[in-house]
C-alpha positions as CSV (number, residue, x, y, z in Angstrom):
1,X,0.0,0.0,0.0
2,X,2.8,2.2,0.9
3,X,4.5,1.3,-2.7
4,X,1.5,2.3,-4.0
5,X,1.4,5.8,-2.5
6,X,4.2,6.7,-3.0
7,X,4.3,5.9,-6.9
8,X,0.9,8.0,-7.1
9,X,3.0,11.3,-5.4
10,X,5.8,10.5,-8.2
11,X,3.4,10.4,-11.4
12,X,1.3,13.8,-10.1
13,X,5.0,15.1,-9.5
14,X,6.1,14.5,-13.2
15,X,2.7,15.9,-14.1
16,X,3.3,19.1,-12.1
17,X,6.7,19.1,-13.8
18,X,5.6,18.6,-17.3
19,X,2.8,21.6,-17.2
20,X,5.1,23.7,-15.7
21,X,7.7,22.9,-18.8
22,X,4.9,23.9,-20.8
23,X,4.5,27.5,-19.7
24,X,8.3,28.4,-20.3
25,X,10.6,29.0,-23.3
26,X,10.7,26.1,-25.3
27,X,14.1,26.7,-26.0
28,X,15.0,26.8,-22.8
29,X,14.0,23.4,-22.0
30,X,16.1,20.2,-23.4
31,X,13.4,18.0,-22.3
32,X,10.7,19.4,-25.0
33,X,14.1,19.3,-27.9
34,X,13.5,15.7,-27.7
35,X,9.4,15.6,-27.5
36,X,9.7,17.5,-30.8
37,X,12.3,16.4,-32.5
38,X,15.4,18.3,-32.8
39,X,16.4,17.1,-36.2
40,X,13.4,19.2,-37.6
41,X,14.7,22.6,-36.8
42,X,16.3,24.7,-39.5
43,X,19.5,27.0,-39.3
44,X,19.0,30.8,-41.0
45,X,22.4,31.0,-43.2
46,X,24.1,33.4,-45.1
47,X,25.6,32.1,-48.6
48,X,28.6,32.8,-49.1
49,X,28.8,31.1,-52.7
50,X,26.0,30.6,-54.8
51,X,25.0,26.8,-54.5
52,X,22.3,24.9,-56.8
53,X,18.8,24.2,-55.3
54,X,19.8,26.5,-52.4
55,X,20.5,30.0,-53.4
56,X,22.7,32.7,-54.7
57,X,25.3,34.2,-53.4
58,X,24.6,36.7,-50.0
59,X,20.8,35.1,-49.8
60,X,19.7,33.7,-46.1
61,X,18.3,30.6,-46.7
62,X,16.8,28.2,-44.2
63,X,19.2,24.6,-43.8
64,X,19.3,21.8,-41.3
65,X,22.1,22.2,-38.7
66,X,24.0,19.6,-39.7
67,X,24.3,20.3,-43.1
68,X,25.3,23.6,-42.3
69,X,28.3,22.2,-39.4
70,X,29.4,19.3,-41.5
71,X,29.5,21.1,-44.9
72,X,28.6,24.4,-45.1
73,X,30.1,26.0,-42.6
74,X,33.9,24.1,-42.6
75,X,33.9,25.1,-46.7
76,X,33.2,28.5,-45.9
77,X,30.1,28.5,-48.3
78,X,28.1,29.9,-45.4
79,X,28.1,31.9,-42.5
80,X,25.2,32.3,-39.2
81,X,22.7,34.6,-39.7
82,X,24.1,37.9,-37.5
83,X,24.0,40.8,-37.7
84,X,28.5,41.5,-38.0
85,X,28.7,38.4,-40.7
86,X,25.6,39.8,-42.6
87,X,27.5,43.2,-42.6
88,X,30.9,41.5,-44.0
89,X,29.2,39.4,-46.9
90,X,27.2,42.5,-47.9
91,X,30.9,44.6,-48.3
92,X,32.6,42.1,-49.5
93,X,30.2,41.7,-52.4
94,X,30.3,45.1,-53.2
95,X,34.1,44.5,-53.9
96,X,34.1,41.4,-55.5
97,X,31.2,40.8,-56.6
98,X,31.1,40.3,-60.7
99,X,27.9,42.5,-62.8
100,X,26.1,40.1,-63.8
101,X,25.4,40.0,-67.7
102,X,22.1,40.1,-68.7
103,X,21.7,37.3,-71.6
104,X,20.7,39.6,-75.1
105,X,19.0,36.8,-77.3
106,X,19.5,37.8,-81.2
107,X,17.3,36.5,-83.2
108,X,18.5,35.0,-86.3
109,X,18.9,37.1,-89.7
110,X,16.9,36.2,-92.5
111,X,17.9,36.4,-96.2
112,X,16.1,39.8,-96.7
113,X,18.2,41.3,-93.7
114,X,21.3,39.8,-94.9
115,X,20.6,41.3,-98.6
116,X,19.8,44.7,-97.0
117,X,23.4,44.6,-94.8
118,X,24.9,43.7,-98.3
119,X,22.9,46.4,-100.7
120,X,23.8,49.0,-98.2
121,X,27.3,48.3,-97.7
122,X,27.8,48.0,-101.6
123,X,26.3,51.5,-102.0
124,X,28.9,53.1,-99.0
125,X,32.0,51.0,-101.2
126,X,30.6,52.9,-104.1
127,X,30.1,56.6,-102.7
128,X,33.3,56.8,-100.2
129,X,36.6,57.6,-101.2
130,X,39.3,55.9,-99.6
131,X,42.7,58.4,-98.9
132,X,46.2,56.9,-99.0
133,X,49.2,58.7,-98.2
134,X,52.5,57.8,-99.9
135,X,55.8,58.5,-100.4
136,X,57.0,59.0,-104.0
137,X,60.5,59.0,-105.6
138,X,60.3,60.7,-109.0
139,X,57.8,62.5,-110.4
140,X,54.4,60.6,-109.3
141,X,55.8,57.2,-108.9
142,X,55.3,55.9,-105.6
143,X,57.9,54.3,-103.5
144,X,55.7,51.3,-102.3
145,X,52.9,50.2,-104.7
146,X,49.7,49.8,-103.0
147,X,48.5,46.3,-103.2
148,X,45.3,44.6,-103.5
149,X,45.6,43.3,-99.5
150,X,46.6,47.1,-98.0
151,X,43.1,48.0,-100.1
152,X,41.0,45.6,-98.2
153,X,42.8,46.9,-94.7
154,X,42.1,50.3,-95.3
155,X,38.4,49.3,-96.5
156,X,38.3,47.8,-93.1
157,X,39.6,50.7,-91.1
158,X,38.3,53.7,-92.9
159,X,34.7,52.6,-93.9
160,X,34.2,49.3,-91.5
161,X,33.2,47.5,-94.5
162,X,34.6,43.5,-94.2
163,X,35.5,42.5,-98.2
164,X,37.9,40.2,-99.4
165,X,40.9,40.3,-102.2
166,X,38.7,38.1,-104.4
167,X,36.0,40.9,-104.5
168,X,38.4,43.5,-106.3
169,X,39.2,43.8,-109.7
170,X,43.2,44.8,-109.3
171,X,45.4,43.1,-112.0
172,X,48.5,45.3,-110.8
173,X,49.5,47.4,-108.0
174,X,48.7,51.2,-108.1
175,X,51.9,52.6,-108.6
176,X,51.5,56.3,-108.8
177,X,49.4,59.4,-107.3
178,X,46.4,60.1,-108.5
179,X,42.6,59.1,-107.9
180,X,41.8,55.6,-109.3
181,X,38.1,53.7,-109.8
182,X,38.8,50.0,-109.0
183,X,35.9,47.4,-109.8
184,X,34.4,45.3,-107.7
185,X,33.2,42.1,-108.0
186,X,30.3,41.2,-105.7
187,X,27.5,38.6,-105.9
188,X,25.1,39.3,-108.8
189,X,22.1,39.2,-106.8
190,X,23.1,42.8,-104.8
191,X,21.8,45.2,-107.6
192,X,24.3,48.0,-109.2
193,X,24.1,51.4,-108.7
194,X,21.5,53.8,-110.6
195,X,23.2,54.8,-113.7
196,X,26.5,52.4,-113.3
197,X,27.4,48.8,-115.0
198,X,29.6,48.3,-112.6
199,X,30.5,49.2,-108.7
200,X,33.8,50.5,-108.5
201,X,35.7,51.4,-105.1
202,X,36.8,55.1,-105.4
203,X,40.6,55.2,-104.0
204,X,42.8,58.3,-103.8
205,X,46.3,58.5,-103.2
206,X,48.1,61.5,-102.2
207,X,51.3,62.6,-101.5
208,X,52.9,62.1,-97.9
């Protein structure tokens, strides 16, 4: 009978206990960690590094406190959620942090906008002039010839036109001072200028 009293006083005394436990802090008590389960809580984080399925770079994010003692937090890809290390990662992305690009999709050109590029280019070959200085030695001879390559350069530089050798008509070098109309050859399908048979690139070449 005694045995029996006596575990009656212990059960309303763990009874007492437990309500009591229940008005407090929570987090306080390591009793009500293992009623709940203290596997389910989650760490607040800082990234450090952006990581897939987690977050970018300087996000807080939400992880289980293993995950963040085991791995995060001994590679440095994380950091708590305080105030002084939320201060440093914000700084420290300031500095280093790269701009990110934003992606420019360019949609593909069709034939017509190809033609177009190649019309309008054709017409600037045929209204520019292109301006070469050289040397001479007697009378109008030059003292280096100007080639067929040192024409498509200066094509490229002056007027920001891309041709190739193949697309000028230049049996010999020009050899002497003067202005000069050198044919072009382009595809058949760009159409000639109003009054021409044939586009010709305008070159002069002047004394230095």
């Amino acid at each position: 009978m005694a045995h029996t009293q006596c575990g009656k006083k212990i059960l309303r005394q763990i009874i007492k206990d437990g309500s009591s436990l229940c008005s407090t802090n929570s987090i306080t008590q390591p009793l009500l960690y293992s009623g709940h389960g203290i596997r389910y809580r989650r760490l607040e984080v800082i990234l450090t590094t952006s990581i897939e399925k987690l977050g970018k770079a300087g996000e807080t994010v939400k992880v289980a406190p293993g995950y963040f003692r085991n791995h995060l937090m001994p590679k440095m890809l994380a950091v708590p959620n305080i105030e002084k290390f939320a201060y440093l990662v914000r700084e420290q992305r300031k500095i280093y942090q790269t701009k990110e690009v934003e992606e420019v999709k360019v949609a593909p050109k069709t034939e017509e906008d190809k033609m177009k590029e190649y019309q309008t280019a054709a017409t600037r070959l045929d209204n520019a002039l292109l301006v070469l200085r050289r040397f001479i030695t007697t009378g109008n001879d030059l003292h280096e010839p100007v080639a067929k390559d040192e024409l498509v350069s200066e094509v490229a530089r002056q007027l920001c036109i891309r041709i190739e050798p193949e697309n000028l008509h230049l049996p010999s070098p020009l050899s002497t001072l003067g202005e000069f109309e050198v044919p072009l050859r382009l595809p058949k399908s760009i159409p000639l200028p109003e009054g021409k048979v044939q586009s010709t690139l305008n070159v002069k070449i002047r004394r230095k």
